[in-house]
N, C-alpha and C positions, 0 to 999 in steps of 0.2 A: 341698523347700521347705515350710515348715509353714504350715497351713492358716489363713485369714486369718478375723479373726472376724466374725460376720454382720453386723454393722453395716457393717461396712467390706466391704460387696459389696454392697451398697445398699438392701438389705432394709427399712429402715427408714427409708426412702424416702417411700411410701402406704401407707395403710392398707390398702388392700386385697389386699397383699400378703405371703404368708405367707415364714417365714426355711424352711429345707431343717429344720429341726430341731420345724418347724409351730408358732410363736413370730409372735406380732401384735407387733412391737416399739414400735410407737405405741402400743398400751396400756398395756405394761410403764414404758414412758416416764412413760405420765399418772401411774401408780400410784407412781412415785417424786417426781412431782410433790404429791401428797397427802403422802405421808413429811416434805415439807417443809415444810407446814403446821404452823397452830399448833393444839394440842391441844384436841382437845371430847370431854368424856365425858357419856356418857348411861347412866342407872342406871331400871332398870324399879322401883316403887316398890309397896303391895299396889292401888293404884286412882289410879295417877298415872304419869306418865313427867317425869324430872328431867333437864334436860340445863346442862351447865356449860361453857361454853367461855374459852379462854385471848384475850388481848386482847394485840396487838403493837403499841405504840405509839410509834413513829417522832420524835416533837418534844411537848415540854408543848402546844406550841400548838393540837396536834389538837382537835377538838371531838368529844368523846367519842358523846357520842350518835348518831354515823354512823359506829362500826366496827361496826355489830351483826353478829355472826355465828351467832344465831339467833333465826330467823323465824316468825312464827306461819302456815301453812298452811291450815287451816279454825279452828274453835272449839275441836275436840277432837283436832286433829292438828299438831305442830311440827317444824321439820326446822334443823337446824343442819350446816354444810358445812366441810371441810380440806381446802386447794388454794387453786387458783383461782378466787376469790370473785366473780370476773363469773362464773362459769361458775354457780356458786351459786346467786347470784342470777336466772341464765334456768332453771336450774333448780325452781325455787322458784318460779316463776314461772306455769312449766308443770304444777308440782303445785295450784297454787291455783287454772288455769284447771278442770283434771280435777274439784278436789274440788266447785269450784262447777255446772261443768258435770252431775254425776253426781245432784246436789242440785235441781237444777233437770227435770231427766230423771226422776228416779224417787221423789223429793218425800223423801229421805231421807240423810245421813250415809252419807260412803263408808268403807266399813270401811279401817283403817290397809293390811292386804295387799294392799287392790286397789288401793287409789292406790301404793305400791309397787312395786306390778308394771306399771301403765299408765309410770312413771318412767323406771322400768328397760328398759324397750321404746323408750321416746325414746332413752336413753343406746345401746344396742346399736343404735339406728340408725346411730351417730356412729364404730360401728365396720367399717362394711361398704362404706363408698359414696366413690367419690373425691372430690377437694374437699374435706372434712372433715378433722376431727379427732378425737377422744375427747375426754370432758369430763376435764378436768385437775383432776377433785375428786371427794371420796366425801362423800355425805351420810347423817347419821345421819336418819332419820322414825321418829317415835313418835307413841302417842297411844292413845286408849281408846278402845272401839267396843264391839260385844258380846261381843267374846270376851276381854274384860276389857284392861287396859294390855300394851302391846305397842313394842316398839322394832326398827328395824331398821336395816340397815346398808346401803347401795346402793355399788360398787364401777366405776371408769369403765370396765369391761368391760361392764354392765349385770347384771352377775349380782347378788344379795342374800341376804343370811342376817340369822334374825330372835337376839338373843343379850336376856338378863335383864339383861346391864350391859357397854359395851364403851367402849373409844377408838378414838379415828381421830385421825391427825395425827404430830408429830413426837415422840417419845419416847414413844409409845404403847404398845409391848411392854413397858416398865415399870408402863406407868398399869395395864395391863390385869394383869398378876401380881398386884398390890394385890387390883383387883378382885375376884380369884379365890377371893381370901385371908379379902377382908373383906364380900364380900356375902352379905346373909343376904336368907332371902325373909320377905315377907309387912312387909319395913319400911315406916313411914309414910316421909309426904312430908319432913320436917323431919330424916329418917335418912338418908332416902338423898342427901339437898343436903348432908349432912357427909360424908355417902361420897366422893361424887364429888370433894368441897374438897379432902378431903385425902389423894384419890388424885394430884390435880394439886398438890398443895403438896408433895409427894416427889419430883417431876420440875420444878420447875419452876427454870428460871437464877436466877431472883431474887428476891424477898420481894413474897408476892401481897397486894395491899393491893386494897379495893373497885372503882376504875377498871381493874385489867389484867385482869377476869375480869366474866362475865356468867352471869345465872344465868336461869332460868326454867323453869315449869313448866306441862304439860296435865294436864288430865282431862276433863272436860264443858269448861273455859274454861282457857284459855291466858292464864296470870300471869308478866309479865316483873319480874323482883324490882330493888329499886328500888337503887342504892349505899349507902345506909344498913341495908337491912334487908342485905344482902351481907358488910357492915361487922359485923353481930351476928354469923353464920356465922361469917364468918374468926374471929373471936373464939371461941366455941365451938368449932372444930376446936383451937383449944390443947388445951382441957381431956383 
């Protein structure tokens, strides 16, 4: 009788329990939950962090201005999420309580890795304890500190790695080939928001006009770009 596959022996059940083959399969779950998002790339810039996220808009009637899917975090820190957007947003949440928290403690800006890592330590909680869940989303954090612009990548396992240009989300292994292709270092802010345009205008279903995309940028001050200035970009990425 051939051997039945681990989910179907109930392994994937709780979290708390591991498959015979040592597999958390509610994680693997979440992270296919992220795969099904909608695309945000973030591009490390020479004194800035760029992040461009894709916009999924279900009826004209929407009111644009509440699918944001990326968030300002402190002054010099942003974080944008693929997945599940509640989860996002308590996320997000918990990073803004951190960075305030650390600000107020030690009179000072928390550097991008340690907020981070305080993150990632909430998320890894969400994979050990019964009753829970994993967060159903991966968030990209960037931002500038002193060891100049910096971007990272959080995973619903809790683990993270820091990358100079990455995607997260659905068609993302093509975003990221681009990436690979076409990043150079030391780009201004104005290069890398065309990098990013028209890494996501190579994968994207349909013709990205200013409302299906959002743009924004940190460095000292966190700039959310406006549809019109979006509208000159897409424009620019023709040429």
């Amino acid at each position: 009788m051939p051997a039945l596959p681990t989910n179907m022996l109930g392994y994937d059940r709780a979290i708390t329990v591991f498959s015979p083959d040592g597999r958390l399969l509610q994680v693997e779950y979440a992270r296919e939950t992220v795969k099904k998002g909608a695309t945000v790339v973030g591009v490390v810039a020479k004194d800035s962090v760029v992040f461009v996220a894709e916009k999924v808009i279900p009826t004209k009637l929407m009111i644009l201005e509440n699918t944001q899917k990326i968030f300002q975090v402190d002054s010099h820190i942003a974080g944008a999420g693929s997945g599940l957007l509640g989860d996002a947003r308590v996320l997000i949440k918990k990073a803004q309580d951190e960075a305030r928290s650390h600000q107020l403690t030690y009179d000072e800006p928390i550097e991008v890795s340690t907020l981070v890592s305080r993150v990632c330590d909430f998320k890894q909680l969400y994979t050990q304890y019964g009753g829970t869940r994993p967060f159903g989303v991966s968030l990209l954090i960037g931002g500038v500190d002193s060891k100049g612009a910096r971007l990272f990548v959080t995973e619903p396992a809790g683990i993270f790695f820091e990358y100079k240009a990455i995607s997260i989300g659905e068609r993302s292994s093509n975003v990221n080939k681009y990436l690979e292709k076409n990043y150079k270092k030391n780009m201004n802010t104005n290069e890398a928001i065309k990098l990013a345009i028209k890494a996501l205008k190579k994968v994207s279903k349909g013709k990205l006009d200013e409302n299906k995309i959002e743009v924004a940028t940190v460095n000292k001050k966190f700039k959310r770009y406006t549809a019109q200035e979006i509208a000159g970009y897409l424009k620019d990425s023709k040429k």
